[in-house]
Structures are given as C-alpha cells and as structure tokens.
C-alpha positions in Angstrom: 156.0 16.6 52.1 152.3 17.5 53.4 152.3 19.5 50.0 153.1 16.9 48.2 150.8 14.5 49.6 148.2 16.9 48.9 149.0 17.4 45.1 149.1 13.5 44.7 145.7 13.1 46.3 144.9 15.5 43.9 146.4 13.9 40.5 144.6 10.6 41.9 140.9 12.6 42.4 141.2 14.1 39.1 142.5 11.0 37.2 139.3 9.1 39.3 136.9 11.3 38.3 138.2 10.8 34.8 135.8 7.6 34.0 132.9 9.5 35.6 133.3 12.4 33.3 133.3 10.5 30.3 130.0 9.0 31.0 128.7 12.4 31.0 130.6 13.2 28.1 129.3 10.1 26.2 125.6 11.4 26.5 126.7 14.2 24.1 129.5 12.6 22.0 129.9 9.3 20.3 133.0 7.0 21.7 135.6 7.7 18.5 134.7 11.5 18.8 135.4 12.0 22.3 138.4 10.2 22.1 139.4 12.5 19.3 138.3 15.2 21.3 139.9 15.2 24.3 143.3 13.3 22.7 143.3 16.7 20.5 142.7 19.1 23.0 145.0 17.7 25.4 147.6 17.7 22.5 147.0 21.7 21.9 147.5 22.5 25.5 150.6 20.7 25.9 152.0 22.4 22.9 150.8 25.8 24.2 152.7 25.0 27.5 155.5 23.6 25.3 156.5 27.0 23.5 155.7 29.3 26.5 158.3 27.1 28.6 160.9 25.7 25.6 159.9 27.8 22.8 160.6 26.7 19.6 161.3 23.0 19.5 164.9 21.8 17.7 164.9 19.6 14.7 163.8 16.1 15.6 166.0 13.3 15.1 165.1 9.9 13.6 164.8 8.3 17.4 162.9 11.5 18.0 160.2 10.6 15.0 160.3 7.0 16.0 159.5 7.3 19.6 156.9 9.9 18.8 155.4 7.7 16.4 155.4 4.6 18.4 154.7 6.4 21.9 152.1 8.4 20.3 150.4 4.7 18.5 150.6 2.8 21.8 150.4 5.2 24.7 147.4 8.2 23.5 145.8 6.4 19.8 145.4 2.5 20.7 144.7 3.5 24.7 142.6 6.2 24.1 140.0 4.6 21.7 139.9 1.7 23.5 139.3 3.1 27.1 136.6 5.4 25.5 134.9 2.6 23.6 135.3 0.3 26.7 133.8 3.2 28.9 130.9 3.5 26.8 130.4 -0.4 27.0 130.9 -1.0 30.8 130.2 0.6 34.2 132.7 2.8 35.8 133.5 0.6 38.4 134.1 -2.1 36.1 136.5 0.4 34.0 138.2 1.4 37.9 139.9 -2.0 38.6 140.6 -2.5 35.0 142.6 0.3 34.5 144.1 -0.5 38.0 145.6 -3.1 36.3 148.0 -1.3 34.2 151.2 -2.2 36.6 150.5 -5.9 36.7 150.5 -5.9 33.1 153.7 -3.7 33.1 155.4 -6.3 35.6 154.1 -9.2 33.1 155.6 -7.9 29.9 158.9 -6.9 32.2 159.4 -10.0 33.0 158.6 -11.5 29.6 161.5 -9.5 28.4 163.5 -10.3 31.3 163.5 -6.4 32.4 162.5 -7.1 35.8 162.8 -10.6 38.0 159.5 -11.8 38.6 159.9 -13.2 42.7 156.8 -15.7 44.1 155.3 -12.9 46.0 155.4 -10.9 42.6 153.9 -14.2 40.3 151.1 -15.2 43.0 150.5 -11.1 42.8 149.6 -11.2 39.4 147.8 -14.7 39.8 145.5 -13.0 42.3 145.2 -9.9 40.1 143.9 -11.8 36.9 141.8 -14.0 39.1 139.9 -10.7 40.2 139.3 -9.9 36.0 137.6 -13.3 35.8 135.3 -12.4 38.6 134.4 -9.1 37.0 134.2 -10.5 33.2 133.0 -14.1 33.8 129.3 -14.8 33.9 126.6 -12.1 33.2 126.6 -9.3 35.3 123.3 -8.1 37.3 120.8 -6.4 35.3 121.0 -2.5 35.8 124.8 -2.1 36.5 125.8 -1.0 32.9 128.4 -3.6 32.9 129.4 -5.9 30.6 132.1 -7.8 29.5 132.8 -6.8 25.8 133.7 -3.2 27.3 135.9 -5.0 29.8 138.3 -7.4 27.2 138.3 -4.0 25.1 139.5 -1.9 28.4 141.8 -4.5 29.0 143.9 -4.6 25.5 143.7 -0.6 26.2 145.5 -1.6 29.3 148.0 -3.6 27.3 148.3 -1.1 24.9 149.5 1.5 27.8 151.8 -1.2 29.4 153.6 -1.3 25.9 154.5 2.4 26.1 155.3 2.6 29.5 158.1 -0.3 28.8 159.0 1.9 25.8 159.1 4.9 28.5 161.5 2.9 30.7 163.8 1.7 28.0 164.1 5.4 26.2 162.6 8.1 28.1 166.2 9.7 30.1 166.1 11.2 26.6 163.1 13.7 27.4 162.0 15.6 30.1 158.4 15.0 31.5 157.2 18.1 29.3 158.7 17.5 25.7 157.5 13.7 26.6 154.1 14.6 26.6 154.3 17.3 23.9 155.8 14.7 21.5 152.9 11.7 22.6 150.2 13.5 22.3 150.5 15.6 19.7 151.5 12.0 17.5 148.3 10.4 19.1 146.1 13.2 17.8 147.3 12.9 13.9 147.4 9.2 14.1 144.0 9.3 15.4 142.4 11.0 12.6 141.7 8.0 10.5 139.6 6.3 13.3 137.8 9.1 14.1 137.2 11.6 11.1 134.2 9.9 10.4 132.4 10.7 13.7 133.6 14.2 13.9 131.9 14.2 10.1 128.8 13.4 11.9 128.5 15.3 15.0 125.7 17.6 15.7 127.0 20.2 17.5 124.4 22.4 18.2 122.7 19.4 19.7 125.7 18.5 22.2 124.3 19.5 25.6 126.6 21.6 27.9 127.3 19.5 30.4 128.4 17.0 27.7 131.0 20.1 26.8 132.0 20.8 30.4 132.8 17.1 30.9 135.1 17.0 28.1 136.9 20.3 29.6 137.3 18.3 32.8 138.9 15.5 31.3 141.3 17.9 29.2 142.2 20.3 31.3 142.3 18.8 35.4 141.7 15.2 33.6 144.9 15.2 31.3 147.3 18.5 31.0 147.0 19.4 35.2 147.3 15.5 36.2 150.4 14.7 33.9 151.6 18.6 34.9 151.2 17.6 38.8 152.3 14.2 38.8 155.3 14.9 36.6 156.2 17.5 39.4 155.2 15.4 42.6 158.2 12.8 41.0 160.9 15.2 42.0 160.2 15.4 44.9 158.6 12.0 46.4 160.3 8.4 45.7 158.3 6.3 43.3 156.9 4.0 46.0 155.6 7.2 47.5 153.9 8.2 44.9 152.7 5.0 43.9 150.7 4.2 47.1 148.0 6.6 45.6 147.7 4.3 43.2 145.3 1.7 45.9 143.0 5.2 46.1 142.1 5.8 42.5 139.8 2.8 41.8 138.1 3.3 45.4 137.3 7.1 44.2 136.2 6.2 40.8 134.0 3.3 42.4 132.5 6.3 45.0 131.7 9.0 42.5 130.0 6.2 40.1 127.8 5.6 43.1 127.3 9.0 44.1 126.7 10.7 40.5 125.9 7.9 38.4 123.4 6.3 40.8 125.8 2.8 40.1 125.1 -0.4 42.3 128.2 -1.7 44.0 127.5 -5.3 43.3 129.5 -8.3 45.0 131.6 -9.1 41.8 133.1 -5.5 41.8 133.6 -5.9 45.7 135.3 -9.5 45.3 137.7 -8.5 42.5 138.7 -5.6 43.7 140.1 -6.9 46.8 141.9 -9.8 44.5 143.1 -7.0 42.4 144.5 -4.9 45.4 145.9 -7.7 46.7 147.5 -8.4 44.0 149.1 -5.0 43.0 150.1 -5.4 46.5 152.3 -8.4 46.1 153.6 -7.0 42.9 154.9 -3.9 44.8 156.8 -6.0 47.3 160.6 -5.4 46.6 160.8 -2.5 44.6 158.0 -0.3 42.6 159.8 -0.5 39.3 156.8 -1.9 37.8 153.8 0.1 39.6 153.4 3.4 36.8 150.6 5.3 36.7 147.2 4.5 36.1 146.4 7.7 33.8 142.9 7.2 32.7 
C-alpha cells in the first residue's frame, strides 16, 4: 500500500504541476494551439501504447463511434479549450480550486438525473463549495495576481463540460478498459478539435517558440497526461476509490505552492477564503460514499 500511496502522490504532483506548466507554455504558444498541441500529442501516445499492448484495434461498433464521439466532444475538445483559454485568462491558483470543483459538479448533475441521492450533508457541501466560487469571481481581484473572472466562468463551464463525461463514464464505461478508454477519447478530441484550432497552428512561428515553452508542453503530455492517466488507472486496482480520492484535498494546495514558488504568485485572502469553503465543501460531498468524487485531471 506504501507503493501505492506513493504513485498517487505522484499522479496528484504531476496533475498539480499541470496549470503551472501551461503558463510557461503560454509564453510560447497561443491558448487554441496549445490546447491542440498537447490534446494531439497526448492522443499519439496513447495510440502508440494502444497497439504495443492491444495491437490492432477490432471494428468499432455504433455505441463505440458514439461514445468516442461524445466522450471525445465533452471530456478532451470542450474541456481542453476551455481550461487552456481560462489558464491564460486567470492565475493558477484561481484555476486550482476551480478545477477542484469537478466532483461537486459531478454530484450536482447526479443528482439532477436522480443517479445519486443528494443527503443534507451532501446539499450544504455543494452550498459551501459554490459560496467559495463567488468569493474567487466576485468583485475585482487585487492588482498583480493575474486573476480575473472571465478566465474563471470559462474554467468553470470547462469544469461542466468534464462532469458531463465523467456521468457519461459512469453510465457506459464497464464497456472499456482504462486503456482503450483513453485511446478512444483522445484520439476523438484531437480530430474534433481541428476546427477550433487550425487557424492558430496556421499562425505559429515556430522558430520563435522558446524552449522552455517546448519543454513545458512535454511535461504536460507526457508526466501531465499519458503517465497521470497510466498511474492513476493502475493505482484503482489496487486502492478503493475513497482512497484514492483523498489525494484529491492535495492537488489545489500543490498547484497553489508551485504558483508561488515558480510564478512569483501572491496568495491573496480571496484564494485562502474560498479555498477552505471549497474543501469543506468537497468534504461534505464525500460523506457517505465517494461515488461522486472523480478525478480532477487538469
């Protein structure tokens, strides 16, 4: 189990570090071609690891085609721009305890479509929770911070975007192993991208793209995405979900840390505030059960 514990720790310092290294990244590449970028690269490794493990992949059904397409839309294209573009809008530690919001949202639409029960401890949960997003997005934000609140709403309906896929994932996904799951996502989120971003790829200079603008889109492919997703996916057979879930409380901390630490970022009293409202709240919401508590890829 000390194994374990050590692999999760690492999924949640390389997802944490995620937000960092797109900053860096954004200093070489515009929002819509990073997002390309990585989405593509990611999709190419999985498919690499796909064939050296599987091989060559059946014929798809029409639910396979479907889910690809609509796991593909809502889970890489739709949450993938939208995290980038919020990134570039907002500070990292306001894009920290957004994205830690992905399992209230994910308990809200449950219980929306009566998938889960929502108790009192798990309804004042996601009262608190959302009364930490007005404390971050209300009001203007102290000059210097980088934060603002148009890169929060759009990180946000990135957040919804990803909630929609994982209830997709929980209605359909005992059809695919963690591996063919991912193959099949990304791969769809790469192609459906194209539209959004073919213009900016158009437009990039690449001899001007400075290195560490290059390694920082490495890091969020390789330990950011395909290593991550290969851990955690592994990690899951092992530990119970509430296990794994509890690393979930870390991530924003780490993210908030490394902002400090790399990005020189202030830790103001608005991102200390709602972050304990938000932790409290995806406390509450974990009371009885994890079912709703996935993971807070970045």
């Amino acid at each position: 189990m000390k194994l374990m514990n050590f692999i999760m720790l690492a999924v949640t310092l390389f997802w944490a570090a995620n937000a960092v290294a797109g900053k860096y990244a954004l200093r070489g590449f515009s929002p819509l071609a990073l997002a390309q970028l990585r989405v593509a690269g990611t999709a190419l490794g999985f498919l690499a690891i796909y064939f050296a493990w599987h091989g060559w992949p059946r014929q798809l059904s029409r639910r396979d085609w479907t889910f690809m397409g609509v796991g593909g839309l809502t889970g890489v294209t739709l949450n993938q721009l939208t995290y980038i573009d919020g990134l570039s809008r907002t500070s990292v530690a306001h894009t920290a305890w957004i994205i830690a919001l992905g399992p209230i949202l994910v308990l809200a639409l449950s219980s929306l479509m009566r998938m889960e029960a929502l108790t009192a401890a798990k309804a004042w949960g996601m009262v608190i929770a959302f009364c930490g997003v007005g404390v971050l997005t209300i009001g203007k934000p102290p000059a210097g911070t980088g934060a603002n609140w148009v890169g929060d709403l759009i990180l946000l309906a990135g957040r919804l975007a990803f909630a929609c896929f994982t209830i997709m994932l929980k209605k359909g996904s005992d059809h695919y192993d963690s591996l063919t799951l991912n193959t099949l996502t990304f791969t769809a989120g790469a192609v459906l991208m194209i539209p959004f971003s073919a213009g900016a790829l158009v437009h990039i200079h690449w001899k001007e793209i400075p290195a560490y603008a290059w390694e920082a889109l490495a890091f969020m492919i390789l330990l950011g995405t395909l290593l991550a997703y290969l851990l955690y996916a592994f990690a899951l057979t092992v530990m119970t979900a509430s296990q794994a879930i509890s690393f979930v409380y870390l991530s924003p901390l780490i993210t908030i840390g490394l902002g400090m630490w790399l990005l020189t970022e202030t830790l103001t009293w608005k991102v200390g505030v709602a972050g304990v409202l938000i932790l409290l709240g995806l406390y509450f919401t974990g009371q009885g059960g994890a079912e709703s508590l996935g993971a807070t890829e970045q």
